[in-house]
N, C-alpha and C positions, 0 to 999 in steps of 0.2 A: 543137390540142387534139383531143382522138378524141372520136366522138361516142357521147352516153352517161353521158359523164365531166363533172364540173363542176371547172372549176379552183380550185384552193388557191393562197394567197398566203405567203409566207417572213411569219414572226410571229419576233420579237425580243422580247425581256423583258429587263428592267432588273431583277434583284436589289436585294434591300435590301443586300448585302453589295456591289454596285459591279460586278460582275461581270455582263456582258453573257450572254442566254442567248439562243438560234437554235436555233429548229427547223420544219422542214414539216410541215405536220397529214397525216396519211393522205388519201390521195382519197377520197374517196368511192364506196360500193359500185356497182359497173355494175352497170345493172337491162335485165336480156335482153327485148327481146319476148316477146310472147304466143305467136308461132311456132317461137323460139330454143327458149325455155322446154319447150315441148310435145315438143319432136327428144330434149332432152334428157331431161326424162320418162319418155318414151316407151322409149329406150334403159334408164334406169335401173329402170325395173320390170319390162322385157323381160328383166334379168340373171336375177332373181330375184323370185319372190313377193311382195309390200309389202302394206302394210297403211296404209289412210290418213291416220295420225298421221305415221310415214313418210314420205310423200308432202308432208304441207304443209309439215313439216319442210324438207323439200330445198325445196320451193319460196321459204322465208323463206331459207334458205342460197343459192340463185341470185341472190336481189335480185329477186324478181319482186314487180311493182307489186298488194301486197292487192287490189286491183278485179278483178284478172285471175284471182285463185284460184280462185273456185267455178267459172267458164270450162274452164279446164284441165282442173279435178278430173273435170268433169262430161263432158266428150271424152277423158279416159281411163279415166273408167268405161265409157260409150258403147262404144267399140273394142278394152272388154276386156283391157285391161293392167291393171287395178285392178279388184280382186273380194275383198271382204272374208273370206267365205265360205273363198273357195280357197285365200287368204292363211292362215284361220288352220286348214285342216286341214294344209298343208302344214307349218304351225310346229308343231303338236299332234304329228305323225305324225314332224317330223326329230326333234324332243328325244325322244320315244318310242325310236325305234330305236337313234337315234345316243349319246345321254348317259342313257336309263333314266332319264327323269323321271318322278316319277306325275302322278297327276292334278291333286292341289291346286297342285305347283306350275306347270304347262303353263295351267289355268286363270289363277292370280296373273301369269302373266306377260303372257298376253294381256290381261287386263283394263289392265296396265301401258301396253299398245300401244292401249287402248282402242278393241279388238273388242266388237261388240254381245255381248249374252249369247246372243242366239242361236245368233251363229256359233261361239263357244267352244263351247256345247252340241251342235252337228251336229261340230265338230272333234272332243270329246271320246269321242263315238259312233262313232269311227270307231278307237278302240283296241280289239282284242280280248278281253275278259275274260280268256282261259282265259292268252292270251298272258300279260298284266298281271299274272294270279297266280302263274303259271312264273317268270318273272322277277323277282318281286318273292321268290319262294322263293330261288331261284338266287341275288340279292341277301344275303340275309338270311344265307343258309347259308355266303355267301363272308367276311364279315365278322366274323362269329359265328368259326368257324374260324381268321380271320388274329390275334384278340385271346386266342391259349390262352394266351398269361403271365395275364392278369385273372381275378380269381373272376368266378365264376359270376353274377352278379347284374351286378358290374361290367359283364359282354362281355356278355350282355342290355341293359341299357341304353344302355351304348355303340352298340351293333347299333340297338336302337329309335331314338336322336338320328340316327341317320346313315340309318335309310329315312324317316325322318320328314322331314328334310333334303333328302332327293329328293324329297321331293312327294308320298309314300303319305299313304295315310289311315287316321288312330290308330286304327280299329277292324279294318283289314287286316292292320295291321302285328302288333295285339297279338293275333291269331287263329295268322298265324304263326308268331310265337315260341314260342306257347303249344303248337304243334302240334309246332316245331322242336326 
């Protein structure tokens, strides 16, 4: 037996219908040390930015024994692999660039990850206004444009459902149309 593991015993069942049934239960999850645990951690936030929902997460998926959690958490805050803060400007700042999220929904998602309000709010402040209205124009005007089969009303609202969808905010959105 490897240690770690608990052994399972072959279980037979007797049917009402007479028919014999056999089966092995699964093992049992292997539950890593507190050092195991930690290499790996440690690697896994090293990849990429995490946010500590994240983190405990992967902890219950390792099998790591609950006593040992706040240990961990608190030696990979310690050593700076885990930083909330940095976590969620780096989430704010990739959906920003990379997929043109607005605000409300980069906000809703970190709340989802359960980031303090704080740190969404220093993540948030770290989008550039003038940027956020360029783009959110540039948006606006590319949609508006791709729906010329639809009256006029239609591909207005159409266009409002679809920034509104990205995460704008319904008094950005309808300044721009109104302007567009």
């Amino acid at each position: 037996m490897q240690p770690g593991r608990q052994e399972c015993k072959n279980t037979t069942l007797a049917l009402s219908s007479g028919y014999l049934f056999s089966f092995v239960p699964m093992l049992y999850k292997k539950h890593l040390t507190k050092e195991q645990a930690l290499q790996k951690l440690k690697h896994y936030c090293g990849y990429q930015e995490r946010c500590h929902s994240e983190v405990q997460q992967k902890l219950y998926d390792l099998g790591v024994w609950k006593t040992d959690h706040d240990e961990i958490m608190a030696t990979l805050i310690e050593e700076n692999y885990l930083n909330e803060e940095r976590f969620a400007i780096a989430f704010a700042g990739g959906k920003w660039r990379m997929k043109h999220w607005g605000r409300v929904k980069i906000k809703y998602e970190l709340k989802g990850k359960k980031v303090s309000e704080y740190c969404i709010k220093k993540a948030l402040q770290q989008i550039d206004e003038e940027d956020y209205r360029a783009v959110l124009k540039k948006l606006a005007d590319e949609k508006y444009a791709a729906l010329k089969s639809d009256q006029y009303l239609v591909r207005k609202k159409k266009t409002m459902d679809y920034l509104l969808n990205k995460g704008f905010e319904p008094e950005l959105v309808r300044e721009v149309l109104e302007k567009g």
